[in-house]
C-alpha positions as CSV (number, residue, x, y, z in Angstrom):
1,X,-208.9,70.6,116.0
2,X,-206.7,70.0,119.3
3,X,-204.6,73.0,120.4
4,X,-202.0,72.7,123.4
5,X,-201.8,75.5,126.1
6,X,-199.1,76.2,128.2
7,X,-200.9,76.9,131.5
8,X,-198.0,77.4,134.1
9,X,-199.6,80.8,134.9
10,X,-203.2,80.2,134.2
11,X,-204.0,84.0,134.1
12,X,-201.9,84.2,131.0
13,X,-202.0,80.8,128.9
14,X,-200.4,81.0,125.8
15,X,-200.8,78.7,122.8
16,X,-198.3,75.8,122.0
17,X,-197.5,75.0,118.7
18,X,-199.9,74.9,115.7
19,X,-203.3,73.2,116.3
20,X,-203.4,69.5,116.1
21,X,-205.5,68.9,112.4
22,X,-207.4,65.9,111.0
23,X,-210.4,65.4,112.9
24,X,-213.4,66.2,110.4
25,X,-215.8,66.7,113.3
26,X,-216.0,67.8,116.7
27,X,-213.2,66.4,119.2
28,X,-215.1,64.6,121.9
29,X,-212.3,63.2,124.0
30,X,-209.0,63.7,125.1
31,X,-206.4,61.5,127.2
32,X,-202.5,61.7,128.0
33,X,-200.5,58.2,128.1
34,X,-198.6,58.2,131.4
35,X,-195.2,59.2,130.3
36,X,-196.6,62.4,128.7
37,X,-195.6,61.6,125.2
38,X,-198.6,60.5,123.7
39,X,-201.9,62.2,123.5
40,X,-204.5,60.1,121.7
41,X,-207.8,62.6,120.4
42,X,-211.6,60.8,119.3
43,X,-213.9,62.7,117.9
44,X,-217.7,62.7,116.4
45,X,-215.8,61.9,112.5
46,X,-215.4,58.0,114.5
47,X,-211.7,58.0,114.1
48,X,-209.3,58.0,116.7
49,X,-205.8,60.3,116.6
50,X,-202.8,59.4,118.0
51,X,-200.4,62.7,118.2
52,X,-196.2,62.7,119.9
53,X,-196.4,65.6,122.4
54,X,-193.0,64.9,123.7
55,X,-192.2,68.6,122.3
56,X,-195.6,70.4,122.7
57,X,-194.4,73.1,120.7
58,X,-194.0,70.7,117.8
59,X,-196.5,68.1,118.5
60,X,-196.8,65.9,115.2
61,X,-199.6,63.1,114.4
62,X,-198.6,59.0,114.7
63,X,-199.4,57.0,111.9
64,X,-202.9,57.0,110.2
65,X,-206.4,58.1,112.5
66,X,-208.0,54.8,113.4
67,X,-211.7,54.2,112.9
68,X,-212.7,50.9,115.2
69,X,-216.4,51.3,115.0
70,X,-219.4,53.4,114.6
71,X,-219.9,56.1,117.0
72,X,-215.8,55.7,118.0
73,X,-213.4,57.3,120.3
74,X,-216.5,59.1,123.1
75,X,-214.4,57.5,126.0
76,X,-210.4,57.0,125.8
77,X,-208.0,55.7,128.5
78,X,-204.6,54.4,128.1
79,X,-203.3,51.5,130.3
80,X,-200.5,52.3,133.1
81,X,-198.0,51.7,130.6
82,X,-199.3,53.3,127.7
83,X,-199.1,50.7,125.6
84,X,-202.8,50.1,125.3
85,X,-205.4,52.2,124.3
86,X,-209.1,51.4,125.5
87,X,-211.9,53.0,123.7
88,X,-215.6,52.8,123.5
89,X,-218.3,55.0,122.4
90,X,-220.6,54.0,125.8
91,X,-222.5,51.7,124.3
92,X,-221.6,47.9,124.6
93,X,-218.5,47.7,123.0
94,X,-215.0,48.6,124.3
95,X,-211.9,47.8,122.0
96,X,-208.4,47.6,123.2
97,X,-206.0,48.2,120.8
98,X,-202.1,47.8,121.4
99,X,-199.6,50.4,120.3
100,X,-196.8,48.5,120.3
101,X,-195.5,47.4,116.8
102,X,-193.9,44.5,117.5
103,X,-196.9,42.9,119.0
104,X,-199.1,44.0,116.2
105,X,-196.8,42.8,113.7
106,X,-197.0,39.6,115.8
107,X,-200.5,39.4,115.8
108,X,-201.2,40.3,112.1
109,X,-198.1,37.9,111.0
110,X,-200.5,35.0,113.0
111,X,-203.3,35.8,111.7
112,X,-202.3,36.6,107.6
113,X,-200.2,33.4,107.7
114,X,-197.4,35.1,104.9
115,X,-200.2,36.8,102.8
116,X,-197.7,39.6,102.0
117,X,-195.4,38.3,99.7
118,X,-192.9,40.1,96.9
119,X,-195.9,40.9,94.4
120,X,-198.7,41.7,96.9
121,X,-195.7,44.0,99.2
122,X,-195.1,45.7,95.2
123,X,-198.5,45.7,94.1
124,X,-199.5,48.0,97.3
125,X,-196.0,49.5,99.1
126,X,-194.4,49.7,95.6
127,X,-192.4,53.0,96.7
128,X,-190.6,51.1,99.4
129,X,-188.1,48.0,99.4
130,X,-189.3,44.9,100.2
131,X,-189.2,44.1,103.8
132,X,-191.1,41.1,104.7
133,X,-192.5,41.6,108.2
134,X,-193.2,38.2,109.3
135,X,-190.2,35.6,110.3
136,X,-188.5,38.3,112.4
């Protein structure tokens, strides 16, 4: 659990909003994208949070928690622009994921060469219209 403090008078900090939920485990790390708007959480469950604290009073999760490897999310550092996230656990391995949609959609359109077609988009995302992502 991640709970926000307002500490503009540190002799008298006072809660923000409801606690940030979904970690399993213990929260391990915490970092701030540069703009303030973004606050991504790792934890001992191996996942990584990303949470909107544009409004700290109201602060809401981002998409699913992301689970890049074994041991995940010990260290976490956004880029200057926010729109990378590094993480590592200290061992060897340090993963860089973009946050920016367009280049994942990019990336995974490259790489899935137009695996997601009518009946596949139905057979899994059959609550939403069909939208095919790649050819945009």
């Amino acid at each position: 659990t991640v709970r926000l403090w307002n500490v503009t008078d540190p002799a008298a900090a006072t809660a923000l909003g409801a606690p940030l939920t979904g970690h399993t485990e213990a929260v391990t790390s915490l970092t701030l994208g540069a703009d303030g708007h973004i606050l991504a959480s790792g934890g001992n469950d191996n996942t990584v949070r990303l949470w909107n604290v544009t409004d700290p009073a109201a602060a809401t999760a981002i998409g699913q928690s992301m689970s890049p490897n074994a041991k995940a999310g010990n260290f976490l550092s956004f880029s200057p622009n926010s729109r990378v996230l590094g993480v590592s656990s200290g061992t060897d391995t340090v993963r860089l994921w973009s946050l920016d949609a367009d280049t994942a959609i990019r990336h995974i359109c490259s790489v899935t060469r137009g695996v997601l077609t009518p009946g596949r988009w139905h057979e899994y995302l059959s609550r939403l219209s069909y939208d095919p992502p790649c050819g945009r």
